[in-house]
Backbone as JSON, one array per atom type, in Angstrom:
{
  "sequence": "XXXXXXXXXXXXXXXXXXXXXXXXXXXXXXXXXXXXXXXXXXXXXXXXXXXXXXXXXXXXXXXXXXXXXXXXXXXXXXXXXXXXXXXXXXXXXXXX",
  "N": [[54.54, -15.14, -101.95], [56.42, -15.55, -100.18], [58.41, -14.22, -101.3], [58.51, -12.05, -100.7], [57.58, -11.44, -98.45], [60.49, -11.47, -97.68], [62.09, -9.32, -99.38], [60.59, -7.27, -97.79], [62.17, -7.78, -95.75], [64.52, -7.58, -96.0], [64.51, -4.59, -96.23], [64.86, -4.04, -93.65], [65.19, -2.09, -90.58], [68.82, -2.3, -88.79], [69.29, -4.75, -86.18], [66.45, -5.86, -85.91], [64.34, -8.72, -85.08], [64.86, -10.88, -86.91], [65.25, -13.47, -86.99], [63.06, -14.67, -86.09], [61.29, -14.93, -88.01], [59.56, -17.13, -89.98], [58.4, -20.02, -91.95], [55.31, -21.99, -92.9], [54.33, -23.64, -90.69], [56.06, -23.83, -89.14], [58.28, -24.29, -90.31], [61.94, -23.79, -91.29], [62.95, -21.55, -93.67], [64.96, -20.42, -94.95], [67.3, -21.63, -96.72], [70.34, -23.69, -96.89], [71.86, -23.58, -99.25], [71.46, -21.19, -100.56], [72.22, -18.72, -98.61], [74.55, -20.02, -97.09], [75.47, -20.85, -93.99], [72.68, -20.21, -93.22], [70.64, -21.2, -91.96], [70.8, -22.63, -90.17], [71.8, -20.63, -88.39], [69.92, -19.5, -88.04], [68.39, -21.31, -86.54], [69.81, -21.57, -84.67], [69.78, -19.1, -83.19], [67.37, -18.81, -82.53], [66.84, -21.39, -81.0], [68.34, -19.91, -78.41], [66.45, -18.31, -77.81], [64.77, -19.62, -76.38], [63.07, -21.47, -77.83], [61.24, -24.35, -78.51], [61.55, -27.03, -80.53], [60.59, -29.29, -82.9], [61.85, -31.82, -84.51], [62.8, -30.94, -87.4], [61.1, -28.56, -87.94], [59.56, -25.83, -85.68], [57.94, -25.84, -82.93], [55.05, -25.54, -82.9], [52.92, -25.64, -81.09], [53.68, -24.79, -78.62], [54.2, -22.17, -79.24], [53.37, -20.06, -81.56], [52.2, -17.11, -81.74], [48.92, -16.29, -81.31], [45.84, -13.88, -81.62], [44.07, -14.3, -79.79], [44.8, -15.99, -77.56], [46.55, -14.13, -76.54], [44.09, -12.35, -75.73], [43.29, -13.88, -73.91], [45.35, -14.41, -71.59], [45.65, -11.25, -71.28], [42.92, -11.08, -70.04], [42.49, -13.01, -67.79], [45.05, -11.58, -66.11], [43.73, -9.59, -65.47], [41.62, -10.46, -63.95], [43.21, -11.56, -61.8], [44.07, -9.5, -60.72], [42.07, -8.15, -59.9], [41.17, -9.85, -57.87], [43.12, -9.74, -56.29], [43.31, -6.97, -55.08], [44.02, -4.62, -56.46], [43.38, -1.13, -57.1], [41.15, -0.19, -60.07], [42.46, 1.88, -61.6], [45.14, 1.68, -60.49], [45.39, -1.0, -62.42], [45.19, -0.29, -64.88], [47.6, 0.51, -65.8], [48.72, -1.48, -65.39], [48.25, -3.17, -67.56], [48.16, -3.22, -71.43]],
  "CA": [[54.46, -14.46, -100.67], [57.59, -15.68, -98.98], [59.55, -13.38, -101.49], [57.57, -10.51, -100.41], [58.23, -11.03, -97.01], [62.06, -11.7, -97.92], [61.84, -8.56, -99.67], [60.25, -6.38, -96.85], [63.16, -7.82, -94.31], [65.86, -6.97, -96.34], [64.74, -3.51, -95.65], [64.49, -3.44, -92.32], [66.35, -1.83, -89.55], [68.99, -3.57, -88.1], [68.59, -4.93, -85.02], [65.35, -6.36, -85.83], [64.96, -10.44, -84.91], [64.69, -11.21, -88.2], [65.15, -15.27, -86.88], [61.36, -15.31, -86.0], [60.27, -14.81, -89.35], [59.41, -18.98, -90.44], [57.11, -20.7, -92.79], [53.83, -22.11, -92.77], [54.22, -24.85, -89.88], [57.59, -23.3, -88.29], [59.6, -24.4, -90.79], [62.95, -22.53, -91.41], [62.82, -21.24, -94.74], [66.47, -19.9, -95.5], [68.51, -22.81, -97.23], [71.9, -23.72, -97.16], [72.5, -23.25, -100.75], [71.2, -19.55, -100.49], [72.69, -18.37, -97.37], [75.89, -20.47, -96.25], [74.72, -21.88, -92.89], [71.77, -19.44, -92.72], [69.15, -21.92, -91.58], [71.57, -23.6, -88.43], [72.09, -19.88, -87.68], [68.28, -18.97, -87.3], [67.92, -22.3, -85.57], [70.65, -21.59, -82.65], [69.26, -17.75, -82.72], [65.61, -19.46, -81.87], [67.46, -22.31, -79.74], [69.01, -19.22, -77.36], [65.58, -17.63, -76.91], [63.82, -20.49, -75.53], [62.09, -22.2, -79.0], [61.96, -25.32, -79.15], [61.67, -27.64, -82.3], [60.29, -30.64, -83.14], [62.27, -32.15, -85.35], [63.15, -29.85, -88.17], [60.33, -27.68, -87.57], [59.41, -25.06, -84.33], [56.67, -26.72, -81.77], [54.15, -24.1, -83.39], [51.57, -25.35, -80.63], [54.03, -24.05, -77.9], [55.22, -20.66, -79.7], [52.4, -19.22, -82.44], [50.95, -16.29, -81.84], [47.2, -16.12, -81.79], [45.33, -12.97, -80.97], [42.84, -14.73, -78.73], [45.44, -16.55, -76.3], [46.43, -12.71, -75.86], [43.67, -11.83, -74.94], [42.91, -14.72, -72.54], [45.97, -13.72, -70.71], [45.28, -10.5, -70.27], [41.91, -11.15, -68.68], [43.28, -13.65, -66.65], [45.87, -10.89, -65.46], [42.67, -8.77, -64.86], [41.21, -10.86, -63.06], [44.34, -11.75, -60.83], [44.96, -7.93, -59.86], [41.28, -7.31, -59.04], [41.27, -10.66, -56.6], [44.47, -8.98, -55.1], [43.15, -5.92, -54.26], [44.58, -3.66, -56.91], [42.31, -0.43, -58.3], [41.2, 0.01, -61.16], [43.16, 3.0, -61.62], [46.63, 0.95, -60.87], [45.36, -1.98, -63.02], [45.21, 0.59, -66.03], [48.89, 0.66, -65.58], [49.22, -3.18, -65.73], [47.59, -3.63, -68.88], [47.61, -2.08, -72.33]],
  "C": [[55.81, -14.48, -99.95], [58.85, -14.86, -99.6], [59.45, -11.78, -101.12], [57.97, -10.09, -99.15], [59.59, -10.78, -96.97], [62.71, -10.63, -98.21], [61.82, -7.44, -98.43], [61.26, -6.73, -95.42], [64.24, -7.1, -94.81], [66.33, -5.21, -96.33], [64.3, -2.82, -94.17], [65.41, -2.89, -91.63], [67.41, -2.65, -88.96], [69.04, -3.56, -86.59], [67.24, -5.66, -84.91], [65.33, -8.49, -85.98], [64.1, -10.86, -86.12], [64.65, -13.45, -88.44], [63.37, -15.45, -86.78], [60.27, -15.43, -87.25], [60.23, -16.46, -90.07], [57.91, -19.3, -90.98], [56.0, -21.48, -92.2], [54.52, -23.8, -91.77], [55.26, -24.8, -89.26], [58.23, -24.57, -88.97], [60.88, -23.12, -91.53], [62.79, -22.74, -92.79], [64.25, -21.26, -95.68], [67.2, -21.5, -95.51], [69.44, -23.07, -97.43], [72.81, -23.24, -98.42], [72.74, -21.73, -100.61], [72.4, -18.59, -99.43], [73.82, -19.01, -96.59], [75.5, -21.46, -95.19], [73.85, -21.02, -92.14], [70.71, -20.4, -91.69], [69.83, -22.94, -89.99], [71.89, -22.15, -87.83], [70.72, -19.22, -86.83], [67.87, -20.19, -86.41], [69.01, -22.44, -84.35], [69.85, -20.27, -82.41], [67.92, -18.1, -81.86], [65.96, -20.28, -80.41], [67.3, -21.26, -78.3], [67.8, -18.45, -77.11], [64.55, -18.36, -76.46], [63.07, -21.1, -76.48], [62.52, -23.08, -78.77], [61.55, -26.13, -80.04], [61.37, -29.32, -81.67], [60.67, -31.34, -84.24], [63.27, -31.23, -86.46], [62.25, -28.36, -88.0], [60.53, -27.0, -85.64], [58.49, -26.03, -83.98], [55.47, -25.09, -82.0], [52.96, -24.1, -81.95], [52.25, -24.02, -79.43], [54.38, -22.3, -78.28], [54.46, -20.24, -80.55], [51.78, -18.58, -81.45], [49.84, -16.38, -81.84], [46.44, -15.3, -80.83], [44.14, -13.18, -79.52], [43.92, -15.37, -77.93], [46.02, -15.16, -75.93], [45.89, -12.18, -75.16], [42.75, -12.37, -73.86], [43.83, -14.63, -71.82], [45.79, -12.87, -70.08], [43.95, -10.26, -69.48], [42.26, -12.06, -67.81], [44.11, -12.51, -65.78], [45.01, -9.68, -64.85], [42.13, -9.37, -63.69], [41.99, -11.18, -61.84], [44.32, -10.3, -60.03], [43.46, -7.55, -59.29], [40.86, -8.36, -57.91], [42.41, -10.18, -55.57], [44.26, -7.59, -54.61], [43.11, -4.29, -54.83], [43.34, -2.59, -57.43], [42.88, -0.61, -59.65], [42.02, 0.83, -61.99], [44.78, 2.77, -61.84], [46.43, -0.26, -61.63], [45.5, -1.23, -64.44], [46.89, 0.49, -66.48], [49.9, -0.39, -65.6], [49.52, -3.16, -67.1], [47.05, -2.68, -69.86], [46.49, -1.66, -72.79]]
}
């Protein structure tokens, strides 16, 4: 799998944050051997957008994805805008 993904980056656009892509438990993948000082470069790139790491690994509890804390935000943010007053109409406009 992880050459598959490795694979499907190498043709990506550039520009794309290609640092967030990390293994099963936010560990960095890319190895010194491979890549030079790939794996201290994806770990300042992460550093500078606010990740932070536990050890060698990311802090997966703080920073994974998971479709359900999504979408307990945005009802939370529903519920915020219709205690404030907002219509329905401009809450549409909040939230995708």
């Amino acid at each position: 799998m992880a050459r598959q993904v490795g694979w499907a980056m190498h043709g990506c656009p550039k520009g794309l944050p290609w640092q967030r892509v990390v293994g099963a438990g936010g560990r960095i993948l890319i190895n010194s051997q491979s890549v030079g000082e790939g794996s201290l470069l994806q770990r300042k790139l992460l550093e500078m957008e606010g990740v932070r790491f536990k050890g060698q690994r990311i802090d997966m509890d703080a920073h994974q994805f998971s479709p359900s804390s999504l979408k307990r935000k945005l009802l939370q943010k529903r519920k915020h805008l219709q205690r404030t007053g907002v219509s329905r109409t401009a809450r549409r406009s909040y939230l995708p």
